[in-house]
C-alpha positions in Angstrom: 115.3 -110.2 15.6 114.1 -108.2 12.6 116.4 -105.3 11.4 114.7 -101.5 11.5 113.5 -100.9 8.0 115.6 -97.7 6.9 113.8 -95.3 3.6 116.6 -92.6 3.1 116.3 -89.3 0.9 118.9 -88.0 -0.2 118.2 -84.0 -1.8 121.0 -83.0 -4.3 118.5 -80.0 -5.5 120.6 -77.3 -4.0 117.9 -76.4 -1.6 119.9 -72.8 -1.2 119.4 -71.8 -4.5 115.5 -71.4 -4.1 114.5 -67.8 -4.6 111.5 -67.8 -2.6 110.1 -64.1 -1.9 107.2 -64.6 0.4 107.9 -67.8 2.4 111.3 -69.0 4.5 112.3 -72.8 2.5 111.2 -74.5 5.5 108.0 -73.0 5.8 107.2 -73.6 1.9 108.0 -77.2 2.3 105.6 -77.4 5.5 103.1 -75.8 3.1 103.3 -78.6 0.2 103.5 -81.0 2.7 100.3 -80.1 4.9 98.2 -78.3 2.1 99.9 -79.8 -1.6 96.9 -77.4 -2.8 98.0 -74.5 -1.4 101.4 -74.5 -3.0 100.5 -72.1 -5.7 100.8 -69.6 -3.0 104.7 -69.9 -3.0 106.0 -66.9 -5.0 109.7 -67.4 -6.8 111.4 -70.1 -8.2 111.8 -73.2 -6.1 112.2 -77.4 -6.1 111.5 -78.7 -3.0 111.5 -82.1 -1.2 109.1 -82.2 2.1 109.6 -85.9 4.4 107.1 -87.0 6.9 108.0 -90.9 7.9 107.8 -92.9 4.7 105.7 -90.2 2.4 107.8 -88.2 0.6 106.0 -84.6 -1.2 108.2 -82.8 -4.1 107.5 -79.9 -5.9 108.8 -77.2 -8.5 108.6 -74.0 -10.2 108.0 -74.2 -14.0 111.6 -72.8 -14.6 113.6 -75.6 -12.5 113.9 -79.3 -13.6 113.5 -81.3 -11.1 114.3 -85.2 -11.0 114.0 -88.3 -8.7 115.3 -92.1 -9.0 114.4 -94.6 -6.3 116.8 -97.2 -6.0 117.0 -100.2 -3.7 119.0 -101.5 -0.3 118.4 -104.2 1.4 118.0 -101.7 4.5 115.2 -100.4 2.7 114.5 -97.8 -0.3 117.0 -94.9 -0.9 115.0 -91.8 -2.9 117.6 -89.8 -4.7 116.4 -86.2 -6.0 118.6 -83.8 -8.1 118.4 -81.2 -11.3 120.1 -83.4 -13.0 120.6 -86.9 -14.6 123.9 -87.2 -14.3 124.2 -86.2 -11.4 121.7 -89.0 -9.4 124.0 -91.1 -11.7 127.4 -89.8 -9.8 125.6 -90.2 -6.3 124.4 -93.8 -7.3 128.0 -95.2 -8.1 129.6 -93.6 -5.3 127.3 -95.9 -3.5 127.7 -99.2 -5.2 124.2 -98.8 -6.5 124.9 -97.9 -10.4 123.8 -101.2 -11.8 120.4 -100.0 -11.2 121.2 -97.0 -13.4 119.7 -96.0 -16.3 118.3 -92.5 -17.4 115.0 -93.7 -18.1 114.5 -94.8 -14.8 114.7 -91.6 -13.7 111.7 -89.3 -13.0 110.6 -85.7 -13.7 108.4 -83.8 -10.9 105.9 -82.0 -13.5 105.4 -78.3 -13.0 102.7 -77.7 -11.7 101.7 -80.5 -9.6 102.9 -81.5 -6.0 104.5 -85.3 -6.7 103.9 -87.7 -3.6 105.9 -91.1 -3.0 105.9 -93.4 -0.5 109.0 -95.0 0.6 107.8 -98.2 1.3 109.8 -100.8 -0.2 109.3 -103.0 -3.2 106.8 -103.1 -5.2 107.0 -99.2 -5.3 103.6 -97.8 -5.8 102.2 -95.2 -8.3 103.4 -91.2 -7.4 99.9 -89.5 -6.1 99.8 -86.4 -7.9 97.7 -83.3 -6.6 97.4 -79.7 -9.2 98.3 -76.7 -7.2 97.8 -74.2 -10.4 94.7 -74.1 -12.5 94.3 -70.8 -13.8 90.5 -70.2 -15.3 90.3 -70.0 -18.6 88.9 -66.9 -21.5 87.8 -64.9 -18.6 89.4 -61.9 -20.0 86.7 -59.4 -22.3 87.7 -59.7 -25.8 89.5 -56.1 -26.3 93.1 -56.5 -27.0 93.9 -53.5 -24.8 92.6 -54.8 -21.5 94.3 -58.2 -22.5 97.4 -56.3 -23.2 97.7 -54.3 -20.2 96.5 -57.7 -17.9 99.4 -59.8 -19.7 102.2 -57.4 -20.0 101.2 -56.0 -16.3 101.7 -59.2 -14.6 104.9 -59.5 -16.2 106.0 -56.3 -15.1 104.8 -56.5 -11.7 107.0 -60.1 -11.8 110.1 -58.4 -13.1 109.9 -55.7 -10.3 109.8 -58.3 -7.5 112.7 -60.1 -9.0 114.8 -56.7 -9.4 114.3 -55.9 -5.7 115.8 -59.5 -4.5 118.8 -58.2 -6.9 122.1 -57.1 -4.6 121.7 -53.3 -5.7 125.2 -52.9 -7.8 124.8 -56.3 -9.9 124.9 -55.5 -13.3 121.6 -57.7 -14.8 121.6 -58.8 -19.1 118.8 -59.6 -21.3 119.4 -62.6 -23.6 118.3 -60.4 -26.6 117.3 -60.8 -30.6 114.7 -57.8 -30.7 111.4 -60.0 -31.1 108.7 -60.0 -29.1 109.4 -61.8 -25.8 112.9 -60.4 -25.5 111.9 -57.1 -26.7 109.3 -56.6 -23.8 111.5 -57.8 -21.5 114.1 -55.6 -22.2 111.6 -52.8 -22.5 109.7 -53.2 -19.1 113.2 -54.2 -17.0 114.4 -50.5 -18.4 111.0 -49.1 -17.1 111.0 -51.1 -13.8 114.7 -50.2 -13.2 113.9 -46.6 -13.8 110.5 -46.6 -11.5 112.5 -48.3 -9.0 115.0 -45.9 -8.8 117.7 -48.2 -9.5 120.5 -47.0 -12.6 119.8 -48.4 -15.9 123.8 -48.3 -16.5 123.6 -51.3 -15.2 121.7 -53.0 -17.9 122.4 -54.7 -21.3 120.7 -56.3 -24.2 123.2 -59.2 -24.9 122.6 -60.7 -28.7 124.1 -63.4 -30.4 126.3 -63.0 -33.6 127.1 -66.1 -35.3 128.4 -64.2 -38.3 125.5 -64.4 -41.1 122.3 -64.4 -38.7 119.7 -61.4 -39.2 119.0 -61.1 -34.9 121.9 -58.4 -35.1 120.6 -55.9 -37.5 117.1 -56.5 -35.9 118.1 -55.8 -32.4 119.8 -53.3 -33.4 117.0 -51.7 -34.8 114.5 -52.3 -31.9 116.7 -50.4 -29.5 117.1 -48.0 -32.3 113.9 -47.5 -32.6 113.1 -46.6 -28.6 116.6 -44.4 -28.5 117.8 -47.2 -26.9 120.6 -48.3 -28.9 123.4 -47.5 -26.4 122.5 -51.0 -24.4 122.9 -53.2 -27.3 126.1 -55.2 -26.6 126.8 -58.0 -29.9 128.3 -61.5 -28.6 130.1 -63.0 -31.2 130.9 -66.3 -31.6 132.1 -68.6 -34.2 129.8 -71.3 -36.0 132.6 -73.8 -35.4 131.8 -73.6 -32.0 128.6 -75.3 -32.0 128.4 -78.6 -31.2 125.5 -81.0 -30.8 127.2 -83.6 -28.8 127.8 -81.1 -25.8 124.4 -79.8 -25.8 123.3 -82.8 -25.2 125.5 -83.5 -22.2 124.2 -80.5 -20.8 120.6 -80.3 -21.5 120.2 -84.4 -21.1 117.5 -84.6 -24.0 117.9 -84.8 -27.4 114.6 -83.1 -29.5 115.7 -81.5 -32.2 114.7 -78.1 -31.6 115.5 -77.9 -28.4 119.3 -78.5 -28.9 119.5 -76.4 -31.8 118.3 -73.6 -29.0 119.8 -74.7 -26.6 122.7 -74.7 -28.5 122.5 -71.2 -29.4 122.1 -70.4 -25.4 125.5 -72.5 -25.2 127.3 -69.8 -27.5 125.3 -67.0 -25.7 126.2 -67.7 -22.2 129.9 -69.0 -23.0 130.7 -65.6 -25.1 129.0 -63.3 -21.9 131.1 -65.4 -19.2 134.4 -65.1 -21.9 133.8 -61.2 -21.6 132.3 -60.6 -18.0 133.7 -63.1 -15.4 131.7 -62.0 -12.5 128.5 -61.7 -14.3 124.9 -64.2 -12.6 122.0 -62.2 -13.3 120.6 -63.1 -16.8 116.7 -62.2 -17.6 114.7 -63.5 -21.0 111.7 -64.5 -22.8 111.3 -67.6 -22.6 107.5 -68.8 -22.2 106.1 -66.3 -24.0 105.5 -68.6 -27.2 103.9 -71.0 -25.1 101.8 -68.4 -22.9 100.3 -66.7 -26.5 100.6 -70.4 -28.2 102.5 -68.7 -30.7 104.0 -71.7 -32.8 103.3 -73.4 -36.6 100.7 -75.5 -35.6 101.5 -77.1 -39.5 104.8 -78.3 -38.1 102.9 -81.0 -35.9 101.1 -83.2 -37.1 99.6 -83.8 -34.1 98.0 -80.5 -33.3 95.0 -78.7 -35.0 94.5 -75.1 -33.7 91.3 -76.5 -31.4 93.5 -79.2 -30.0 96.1 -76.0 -29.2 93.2 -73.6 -27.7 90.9 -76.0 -26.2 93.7 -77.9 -23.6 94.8 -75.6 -20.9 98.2 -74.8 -20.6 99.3 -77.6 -23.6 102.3 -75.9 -24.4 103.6 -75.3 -20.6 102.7 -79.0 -19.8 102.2 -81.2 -23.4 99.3 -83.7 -23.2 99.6 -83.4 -19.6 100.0 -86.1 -16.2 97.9 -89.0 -16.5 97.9 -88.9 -20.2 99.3 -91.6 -22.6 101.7 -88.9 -24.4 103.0 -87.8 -21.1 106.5 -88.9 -20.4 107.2 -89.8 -16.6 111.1 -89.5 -17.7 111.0 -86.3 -19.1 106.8 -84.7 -18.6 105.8 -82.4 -21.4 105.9 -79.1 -22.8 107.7 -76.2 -21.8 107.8 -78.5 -18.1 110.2 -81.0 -20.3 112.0 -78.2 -22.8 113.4 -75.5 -19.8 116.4 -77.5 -19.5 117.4 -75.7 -22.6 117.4 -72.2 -20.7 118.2 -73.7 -17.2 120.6 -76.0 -18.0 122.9 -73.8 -20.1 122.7 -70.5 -17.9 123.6 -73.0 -14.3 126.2 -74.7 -16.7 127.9 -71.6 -17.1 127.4 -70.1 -13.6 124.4 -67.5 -14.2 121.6 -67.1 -12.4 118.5 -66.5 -14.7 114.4 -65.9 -14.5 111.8 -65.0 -16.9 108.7 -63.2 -16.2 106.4 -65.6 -18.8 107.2 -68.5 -16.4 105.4 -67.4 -13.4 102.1 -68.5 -12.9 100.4 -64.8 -12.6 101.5 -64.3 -16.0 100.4 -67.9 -17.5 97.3 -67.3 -15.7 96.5 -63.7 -17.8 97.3 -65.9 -20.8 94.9 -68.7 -19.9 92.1 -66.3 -18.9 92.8 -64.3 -22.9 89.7 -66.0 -25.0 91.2 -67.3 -27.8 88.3 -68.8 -29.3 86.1 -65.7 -29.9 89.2 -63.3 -30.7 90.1 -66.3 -33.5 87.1 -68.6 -34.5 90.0 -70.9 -34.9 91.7 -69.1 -37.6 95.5 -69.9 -37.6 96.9 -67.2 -39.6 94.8 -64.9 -36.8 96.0 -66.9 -33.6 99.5 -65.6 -34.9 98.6 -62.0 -35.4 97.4 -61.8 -31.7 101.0 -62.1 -29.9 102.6 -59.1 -31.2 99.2 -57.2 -30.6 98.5 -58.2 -27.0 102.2 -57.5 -25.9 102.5 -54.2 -27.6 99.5 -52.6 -26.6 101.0 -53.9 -23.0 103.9 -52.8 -22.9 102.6 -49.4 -24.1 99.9 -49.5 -21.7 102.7 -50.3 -18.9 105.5 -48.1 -20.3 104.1 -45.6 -22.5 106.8 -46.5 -25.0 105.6 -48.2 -28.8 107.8 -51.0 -29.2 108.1 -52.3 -32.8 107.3 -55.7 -33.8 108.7 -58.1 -36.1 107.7 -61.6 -37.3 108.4 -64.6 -35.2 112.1 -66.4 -35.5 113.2 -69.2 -33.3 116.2 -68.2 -31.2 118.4 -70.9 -33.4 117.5 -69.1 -36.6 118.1 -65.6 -36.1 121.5 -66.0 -34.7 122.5 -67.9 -37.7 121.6 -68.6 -41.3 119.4 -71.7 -41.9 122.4 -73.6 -44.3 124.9 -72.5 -41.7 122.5 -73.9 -38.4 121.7 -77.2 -40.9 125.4 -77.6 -41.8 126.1 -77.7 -38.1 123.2 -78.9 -36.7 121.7 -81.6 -38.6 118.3 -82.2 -36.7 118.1 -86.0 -36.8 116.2 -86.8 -33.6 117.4 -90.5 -33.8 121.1 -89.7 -34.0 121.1 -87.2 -30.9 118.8 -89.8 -29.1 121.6 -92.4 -29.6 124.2 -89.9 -28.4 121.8 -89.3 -25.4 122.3 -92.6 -24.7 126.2 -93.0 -25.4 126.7 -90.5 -21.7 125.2 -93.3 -19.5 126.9 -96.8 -21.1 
């Protein structure tokens, strides 16, 4: 007599830690199960595994990695689905399966998209991938202040919703250097907290101090600026600290850029734990260069400002599913690089969201029209960041933030020769320490 044929799925995602506001988790994985489409209606930050018989439907918020391995029994298939690398790893040699092992045979769920398999034994077919979020593009009239006040009102609307899921007396930081993306958050968390009624005592603007970086001074003078400067609360931490080879056991990648900022998180979130023990609730800016495409186009050489305007979304997603450049290990963009936030902020027990990763925001973003306010001028696709988000967040708040010049995370908290000394940026040598974690 032939034995049953036994898939098994196995969800290591933490299913509790969804923050869904609108929908109960059960009833948002009914919805990407019945109507993958509809999932753009789920509202929060989720990864989520739906089973029906043998088809299997995963999904996720841009700001939470989300990865799969399918291994093999002779029962039948076993689908293991996690955050993490190492952690599908762990589960696979607790069951005798870890000679199938090896990190490139796992899988990221891209954001975005609602990721179908089905269990059905060997060979395994292709994932089925259906778009849930495809925001129109330059719909927006070309006047800065409506742009602003679309952008920056989103945002706010998205920071309110996530202050209201907040038990009331939980103290909540900004991951802070005074730029643009930090600076508005900052700014339009103080508004919400005061429009909401809740106590702005309970808020601080948390900045790095490596010893010779210049985020301090600018910070400093932001809050300054806004008679503000009694949140500002320096973290110091030593240069000696940072090391490359423990970013990249808790980010799982190895691009350069990313573990220098990821490293920089590292000292961030470490020094706030060292100091506040009971502290979760983090807040920050990441996705805003991505949402206003505000990075050196001359630093790859495979991008040309047209290639950077004219493909929706290219720095949330990369070259995008179904692409050649689009890696099935890791997916693209901003999709691929939040491990640096998520990764470092979960390592160290917070519990952290940014406004420029929802999709009502991004979508604002997609709809600005880029090509008439630029004519594909570089040096004016830069300019138009700090101009959108200030006349929001004056438009929103009524208060003129100031505006500085863009600085990666990695080299405002420290001197270039210092982060260099440290931090060497050789892609092929943090690749083959990648690759040391899983022999």
């Amino acid at each position: 007599m032939m034995e049953a044929y036994i898939e098994r799925v196995v969800d290591l995602t933490e299913p509790e830690a969804n923050q869904i506001y609108n929908l109960s988790v059960d009833d948002a994985r009914e919805l990407i199960f019945r109507n993958p489409e509809a999932a753009r209606q789920i509202q929060g930050s989720f990864a989520l595994v739906a089973r029906q018989g043998k088809t299997v439907k995963m999904a996720r918020s841009l700001d939470r990695p989300m990865r799969y391995f399918l291994a093999k029994r002779a029962a039948g298939p076993v689908l293991v689905v996690a955050h993490r690398i190492d952690t599908i790893r762990e589960w696979l040699n607790s069951e005798g399966l870890a000679d199938q092992f090896h990190p490139s045979y796992t899988r990221m769920v891209p954001a975005h998209y609602v990721t179908q398999l089905e269990l059905i034994g060997c060979p395994d077919p292709d994932p089925v991938y259906t778009r849930f979020f495809t925001p129109e593009s330059a719909t927006l009239p070309p006047d800065l202040d409506r742009i602003g006040e679309a952008y920056i009102g989103a945002a706010a609307q998205e920071i309110e919703q996530w202050l209201t899921h907040i038990p009331e007396r939980e103290p909540i930081g900004v991951c802070f250097s005074g730029g643009i993306d930090s600076g508005s958050v900052f700014v339009l968390t103080y508004h919400a907290m005061r429009k909401l009624g809740m106590s702005p005592a309970r808020l601080k603007a948390f900045v790095l101090d490596l010893g010779d970086g210049p985020d301090v001074e600018q910070a400093r003078h932001f809050l300054d600026s806004l008679n503000l400067g009694l949140f500002l609360e320096p973290i110091q931490a030593e240069a000696s600290s940072l090391d490359a080879e423990a970013t990249i056991r808790i980010v799982e990648d190895y691009k350069p850029l990313d573990i220098e900022s990821a490293s920089m998180a590292i000292a961030l979130c470490r020094g706030i734990r060292q100091r506040y023990p009971d502290w979760r609730y983090l807040i920050d800016g990441d996705g805003g260069d991505e949402n206003l495409k505000d990075y050196p186009i001359e630093e790859n050489p495979e991008l040309t400002i047209r290639s950077v305007i004219n493909n929706q979304m290219l720095y949330q997603e990369g070259w995008g599913v179904g692409k050649i450049k689009h890696s099935l290990t890791y997916s693209g963009g901003l999709s691929r690089s939040y491990t640096r936030t998520y990764a470092t902020g979960h390592h160290f027990g917070f519990s952290g969201f940014s406004p420029f990763t929802r999709p009502s925001v991004i979508a604002m973003a997609e709809a600005v029209p880029f090509i008439e306010l630029t004519n594909y001028d570089v040096p004016r696709l830069y300019e138009l960041k700090g101009e959108i988000v200030s006349r929001g967040v004056k438009a929103v708040t009524g208060l003129q933030m100031p505006v500085f010049p863009k600085r990666r995370f990695q080299h405002g908290a420290i001197s270039k020769d210092s982060l260099r000394e440290k931090l060497p940026f050789r892609e092929a040598e943090y690749r083959r320490q990648f690759l040391s974690l899983y022999k």
